[in-house]
C-alpha positions, 0 to 999 in steps of 0.5 A: 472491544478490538476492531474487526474489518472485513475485507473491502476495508482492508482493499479500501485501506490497499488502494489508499496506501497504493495511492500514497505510494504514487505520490512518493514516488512522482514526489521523488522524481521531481527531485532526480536530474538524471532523466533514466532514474526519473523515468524509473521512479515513474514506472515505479508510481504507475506500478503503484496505480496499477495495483491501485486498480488491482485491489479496486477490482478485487473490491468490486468482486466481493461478496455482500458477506466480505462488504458487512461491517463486522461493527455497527458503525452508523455514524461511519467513523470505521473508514475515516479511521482506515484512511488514517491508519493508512496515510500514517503508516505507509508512504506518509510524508518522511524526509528523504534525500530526493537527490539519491535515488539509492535514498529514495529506493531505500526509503521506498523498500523499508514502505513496501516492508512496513506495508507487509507488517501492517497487512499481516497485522491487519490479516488478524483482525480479519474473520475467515467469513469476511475474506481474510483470505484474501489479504494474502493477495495483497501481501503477494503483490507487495512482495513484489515490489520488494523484489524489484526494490531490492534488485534496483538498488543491487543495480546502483551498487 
């Protein structure tokens, strides 16, 4: 039987790639001399705890219906298998050249597509009735780094 979510897991699997997502890039500016690009790579993590809070609310905004488990799940291995997919799949622990900021933001850039990829996916396990919906907010809000990725590293060429 495949898996079906219902949205606070999705937001719950959001907040923790959000999360790792900070991480990477308070990680990558330890290893930045110039203190302009270490200060950009900050903004970049508080970006990432401020969409952190964003899915938070959203999460507390759903309806008892997008909170059912669409599985019976009673030993609650659904969310440990969340967690999982998202501290695997986004801004996991990678190798890269912390000295380069263009290296840190490609890095970053090929997260925030992966991240896409893993939400439309996701967006197909997702019944209407549990606020599949809503997984397009999500998507919209990672574009968004992607853009202002994008437009950095256009800068530092």
């Amino acid at each position: 039987m495949p898996y079906v979510f219902n949205m606070n897991e999705i937001l719950e699997m959001a907040e923790q790639i959000e999360r790792n997502g900070a991480a990477f890039y308070r990680k990558a500016a330890e290893g930045i001399p110039d203190s302009q690009n270490r200060e950009l790579l900050l903004e970049l993590a508080q970006m990432e705890v401020e969409h952190e809070k964003t899915f938070a609310s959203l999460r507390a905004q759903l309806s008892e219906v997008e909170k059912t488990s669409a599985l019976f799940d009673p030993e609650g291995e659904t969310v440990f298998y969340l967690r999982a997919l998202a501290d695997t799949r986004v801004f996991f622990e990678k190798k890269t050249d912390t000295a380069s900021l263009e290296e840190i933001l490609k890095e970053a850039l090929t997260a925030e597509k992966d991240s896409i990829v893993f939400y439309l996916g996701m967006k197909e396990l997702v019944p209407e009735k549990y606020g599949k919906e809503k997984i397009d907010s999500i998507i919209k809000e990672e574009m968004g780094h992607i853009k202002l990725l994008g437009k950095k590293l256009v800068e530092l060429r």
